[in-house]
C-alpha positions in Angstrom: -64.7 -11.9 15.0 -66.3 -15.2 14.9 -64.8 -18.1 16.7 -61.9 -19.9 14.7 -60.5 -23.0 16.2 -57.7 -25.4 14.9 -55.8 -28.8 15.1 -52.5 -28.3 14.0 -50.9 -32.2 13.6 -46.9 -32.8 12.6 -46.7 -35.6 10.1 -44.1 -37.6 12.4 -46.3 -40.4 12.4 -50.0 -41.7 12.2 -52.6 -39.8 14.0 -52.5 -41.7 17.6 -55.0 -41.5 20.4 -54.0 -38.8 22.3 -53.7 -36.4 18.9 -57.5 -37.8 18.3 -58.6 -36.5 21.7 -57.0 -32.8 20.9 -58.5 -33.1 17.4 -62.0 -34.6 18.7 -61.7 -31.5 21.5 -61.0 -28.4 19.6 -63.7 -29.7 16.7 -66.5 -29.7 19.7 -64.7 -26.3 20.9 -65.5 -24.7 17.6 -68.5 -26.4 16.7 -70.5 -25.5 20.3 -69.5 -21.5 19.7 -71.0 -21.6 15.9 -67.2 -21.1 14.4 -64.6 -22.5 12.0 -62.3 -25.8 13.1 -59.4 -25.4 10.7 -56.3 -28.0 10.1 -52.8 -26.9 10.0 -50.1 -29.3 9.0 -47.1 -28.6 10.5 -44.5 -29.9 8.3 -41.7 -27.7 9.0 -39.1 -30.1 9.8 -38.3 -32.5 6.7 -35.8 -34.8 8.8 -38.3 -35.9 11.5 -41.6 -36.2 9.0 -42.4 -39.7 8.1 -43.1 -40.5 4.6 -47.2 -40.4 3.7 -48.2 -39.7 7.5 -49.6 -36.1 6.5 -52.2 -38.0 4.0 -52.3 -40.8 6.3 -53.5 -38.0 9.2 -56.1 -36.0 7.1 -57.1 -39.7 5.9 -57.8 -40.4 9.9 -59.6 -37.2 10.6 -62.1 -37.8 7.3 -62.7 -41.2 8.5 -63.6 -39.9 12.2 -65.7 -37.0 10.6 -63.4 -34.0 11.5 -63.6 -32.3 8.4 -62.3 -29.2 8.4 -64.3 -25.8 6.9 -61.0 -24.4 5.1 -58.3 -26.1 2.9 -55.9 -27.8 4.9 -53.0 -25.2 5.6 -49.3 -26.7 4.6 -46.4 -24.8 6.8 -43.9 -25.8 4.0 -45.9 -23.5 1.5 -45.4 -20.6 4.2 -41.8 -20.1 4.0 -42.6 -16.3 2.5 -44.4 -15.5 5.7 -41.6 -16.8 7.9 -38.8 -15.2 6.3 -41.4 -11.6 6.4 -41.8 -12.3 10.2 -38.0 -12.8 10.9 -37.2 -9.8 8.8 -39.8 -7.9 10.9 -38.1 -9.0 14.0 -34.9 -8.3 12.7 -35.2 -4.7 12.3 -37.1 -4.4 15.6 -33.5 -4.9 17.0 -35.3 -8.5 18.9 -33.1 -10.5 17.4 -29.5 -11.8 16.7 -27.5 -14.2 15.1 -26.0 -17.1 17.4 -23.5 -19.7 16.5 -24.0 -21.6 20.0 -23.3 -25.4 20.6 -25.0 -26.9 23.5 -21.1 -27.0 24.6 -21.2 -23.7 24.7 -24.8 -22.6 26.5 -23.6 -25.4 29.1 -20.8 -23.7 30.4 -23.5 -20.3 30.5 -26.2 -22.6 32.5 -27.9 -22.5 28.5 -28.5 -19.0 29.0 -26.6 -16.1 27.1 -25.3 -13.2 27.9 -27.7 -10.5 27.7 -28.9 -11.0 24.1 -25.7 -11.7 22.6 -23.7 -15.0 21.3 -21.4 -16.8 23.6 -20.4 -19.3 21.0 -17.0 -19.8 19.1 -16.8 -17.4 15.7 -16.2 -20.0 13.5 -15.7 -19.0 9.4 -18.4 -20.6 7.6 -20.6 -21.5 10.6 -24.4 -20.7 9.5 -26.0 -18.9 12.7 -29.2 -19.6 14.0 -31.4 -16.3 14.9 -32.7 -16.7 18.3 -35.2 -13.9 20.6 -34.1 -11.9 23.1 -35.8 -12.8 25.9 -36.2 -10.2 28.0 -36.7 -9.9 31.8 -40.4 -9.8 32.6 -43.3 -12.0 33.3 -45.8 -13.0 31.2 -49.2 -13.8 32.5 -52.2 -14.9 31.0 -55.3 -17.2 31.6 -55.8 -20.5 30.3 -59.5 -21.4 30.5 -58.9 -25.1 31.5 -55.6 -24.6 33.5 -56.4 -21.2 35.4 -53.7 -18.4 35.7 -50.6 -18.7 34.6 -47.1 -16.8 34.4 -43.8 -17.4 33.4 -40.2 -14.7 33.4 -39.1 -15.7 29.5 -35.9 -14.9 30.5 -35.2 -16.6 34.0 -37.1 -19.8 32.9 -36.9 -20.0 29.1 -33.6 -17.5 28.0 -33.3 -16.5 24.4 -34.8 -18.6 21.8 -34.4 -20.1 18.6 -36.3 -18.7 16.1 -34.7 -19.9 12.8 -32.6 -22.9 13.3 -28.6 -22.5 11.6 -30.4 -25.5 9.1 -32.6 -22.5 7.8 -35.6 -24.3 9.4 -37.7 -22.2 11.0 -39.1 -22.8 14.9 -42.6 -24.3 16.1 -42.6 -21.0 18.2 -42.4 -18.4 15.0 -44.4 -20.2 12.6 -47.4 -21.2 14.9 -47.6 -17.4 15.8 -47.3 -16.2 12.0 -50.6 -19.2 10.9 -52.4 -18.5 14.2 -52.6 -15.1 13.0 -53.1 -16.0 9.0 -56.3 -18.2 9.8 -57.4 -15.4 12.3 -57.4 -18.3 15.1 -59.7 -16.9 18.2 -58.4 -20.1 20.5 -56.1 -22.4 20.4 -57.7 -25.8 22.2 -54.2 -28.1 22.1 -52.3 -30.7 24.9 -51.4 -29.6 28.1 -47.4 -30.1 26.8 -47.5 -26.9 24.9 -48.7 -25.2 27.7 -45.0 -23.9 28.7 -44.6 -22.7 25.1 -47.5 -20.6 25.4 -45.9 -17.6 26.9 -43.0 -17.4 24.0 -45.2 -17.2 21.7 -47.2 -14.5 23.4 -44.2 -12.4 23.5 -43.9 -12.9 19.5 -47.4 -11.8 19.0 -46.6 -8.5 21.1 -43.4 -8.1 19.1 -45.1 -9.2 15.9 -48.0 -6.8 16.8 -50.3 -9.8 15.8 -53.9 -10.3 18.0 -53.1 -12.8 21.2 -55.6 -15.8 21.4 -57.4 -17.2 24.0 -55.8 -20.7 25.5 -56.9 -23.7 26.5 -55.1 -26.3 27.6 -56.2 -30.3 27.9 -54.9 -32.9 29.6 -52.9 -35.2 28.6 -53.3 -38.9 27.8 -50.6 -40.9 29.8 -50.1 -44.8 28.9 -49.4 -47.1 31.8 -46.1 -45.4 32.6 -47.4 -42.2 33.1 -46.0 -41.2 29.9 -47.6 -38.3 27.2 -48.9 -41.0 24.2 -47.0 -39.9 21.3 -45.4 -40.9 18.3 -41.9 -41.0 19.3 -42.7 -43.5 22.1 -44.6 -45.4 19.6 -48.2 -45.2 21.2 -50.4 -46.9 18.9 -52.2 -45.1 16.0 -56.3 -45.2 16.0 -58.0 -47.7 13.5 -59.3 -45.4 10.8 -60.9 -48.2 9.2 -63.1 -48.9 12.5 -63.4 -45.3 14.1 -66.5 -45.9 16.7 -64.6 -47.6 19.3 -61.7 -44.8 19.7 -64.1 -42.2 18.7 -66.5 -43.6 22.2 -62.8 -43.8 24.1 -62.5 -40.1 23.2 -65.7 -38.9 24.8 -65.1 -41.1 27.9 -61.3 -39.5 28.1 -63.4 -35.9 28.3 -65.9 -36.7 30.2 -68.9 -36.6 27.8 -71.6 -39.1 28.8 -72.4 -40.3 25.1 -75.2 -42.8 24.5 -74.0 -46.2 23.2 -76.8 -46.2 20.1 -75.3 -43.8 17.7 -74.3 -46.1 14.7 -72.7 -44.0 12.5 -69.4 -41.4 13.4 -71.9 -38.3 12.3 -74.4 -39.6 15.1 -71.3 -40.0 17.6 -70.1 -36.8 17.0 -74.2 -35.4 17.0 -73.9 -36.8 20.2 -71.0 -35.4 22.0 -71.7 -32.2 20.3 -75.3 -32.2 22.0 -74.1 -33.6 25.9 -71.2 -31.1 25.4 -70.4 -28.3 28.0 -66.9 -26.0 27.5 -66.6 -25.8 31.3 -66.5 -29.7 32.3 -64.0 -30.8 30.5 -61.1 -32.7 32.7 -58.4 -30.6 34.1 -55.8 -32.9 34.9 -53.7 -35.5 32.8 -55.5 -39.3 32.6 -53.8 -42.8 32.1 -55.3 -44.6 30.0 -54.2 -48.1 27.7 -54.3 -49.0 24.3 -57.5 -51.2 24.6 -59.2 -48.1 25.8 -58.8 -46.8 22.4 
């Protein structure tokens, strides 16, 4: 199969600088192996998106020249595939319903016991529908971060997979599109890196193809905090994309020339200088006028 990569933003906010370094990362992935760089939008969760970020994001990544080779994928038109995937799961006896406050998993140290709710039965109390989690490691190799392994249900316990709000999980629906848009790697922030063994064990239970993984550090601000959009880091100027666009290279260690004038000679230019195996391992700080 020929390579597929992605960058998959939530419209929580405007594209910042350290969703333009994952973005900027997994184009140069796809581009240097001859492949496809698709865009997901995950727009699952209607309560946390903020109004005309999602046009404001695909606005960004046209005006850095990330264009992606597909049709931008929308997870609020997927709800079909979510409900065919829980079904699945369903009569594969891996899930069950649980009506669970945090009250409840606290006094369990938030783990249940043995598949099965601990919570209060309640009449007229939606359920969520979490995963069993079951006893064994899950190992795999992330090409940035080396080997990795993690017991799913010692250090994660059984899941959410379909909140009681009939909103379905980051874990379930990233599996179900990875899959749908035939995704070869996924090239995303070192955060997700623990959630990369749950959603392994959905692929196997799904009987969908397993990825490769690679992991990339994160960029910290002068705290030593993961930029995001919940601790307001400030958004990249789409209007004046060079400067961020050079920050980006710097922050991955690709030693651009400063006389490309245009973003498709920037991007040329990283794209030529550019080797999968040098990228940085570890998280960086870095400051807003680095960006």
């Amino acid at each position: 199969m020929d390579y597929h990569g992605r960058f998959a933003p939530s419209p929580t906010g405007r594209l910042h600088f350290g969703s333009l370094v994952a973005a900027v990362a997994s184009w140069l992935y796809a581009r240097h192996a001859g492949g496809r760089w698709l865009v997901r939008m995950e727009d699952l969760d209607p309560p946390r998106e903020v109004a005309g970020a999602a046009s404001s994001i695909l606005a960004a990544l046209s005006a850095f020249g990330l264009i992606a080779d597909e049709p931008v994928l929308f997870q609020s038109h997927r709800r079909a595939a979510y409900d065919a995937a829980l079904e699945q799961l369903r009569a594969a006896g891996h899930l069950f319903a649980c009506t669970c406050s945090r009250t409840d998993l606290a006094a369990t140290g938030g783990f249940h016991d043995d598949g099965r709710c601990v919570g209060a039965d309640e009449p007229g109390r939606a359920p969520a529908w979490r995963l069993r989690a079951p006893d064994i490691d899950i190992q795999f190799h992330d090409a940035l971060q080396g080997p990795q392994r993690q017991n799913l249900r010692q250090q994660v316990g059984d899941f959410v997979i379909r909140r009681a709000d009939g909103i379905y999980s980051y874990q379930l629906a990233c599996v179900v599109d990875d899959a749908f848009q035939q995704v070869t790697e996924v090239v995303r922030g070192h955060d997700l890196l623990d959630s990369t063994p749950r959603q392994i064990w959905l692929q196997r239970c799904l009987g969908l193809p397993t990825p490769a993984y690679r992991h990339l550090p994160l960029v910290l601000d002068t705290d030593g905090r993961k930029l995001s959009k919940s601790t307001q880091a400030l958004p990249v100027d789409a209007t004046d994309p060079l400067p961020a666009l050079r920050s980006a290279a710097t922050f991955l260690a690709l030693p651009v020339a400063g006389s490309a004038n245009t973003v498709q000679e920037l991007l040329a230019n990283m794209l030529d200088r550019f080797d999968p195996d040098r990228l940085p391992r570890r998280n960086r700080g870095w400051t807003a006028k680095s960006s």
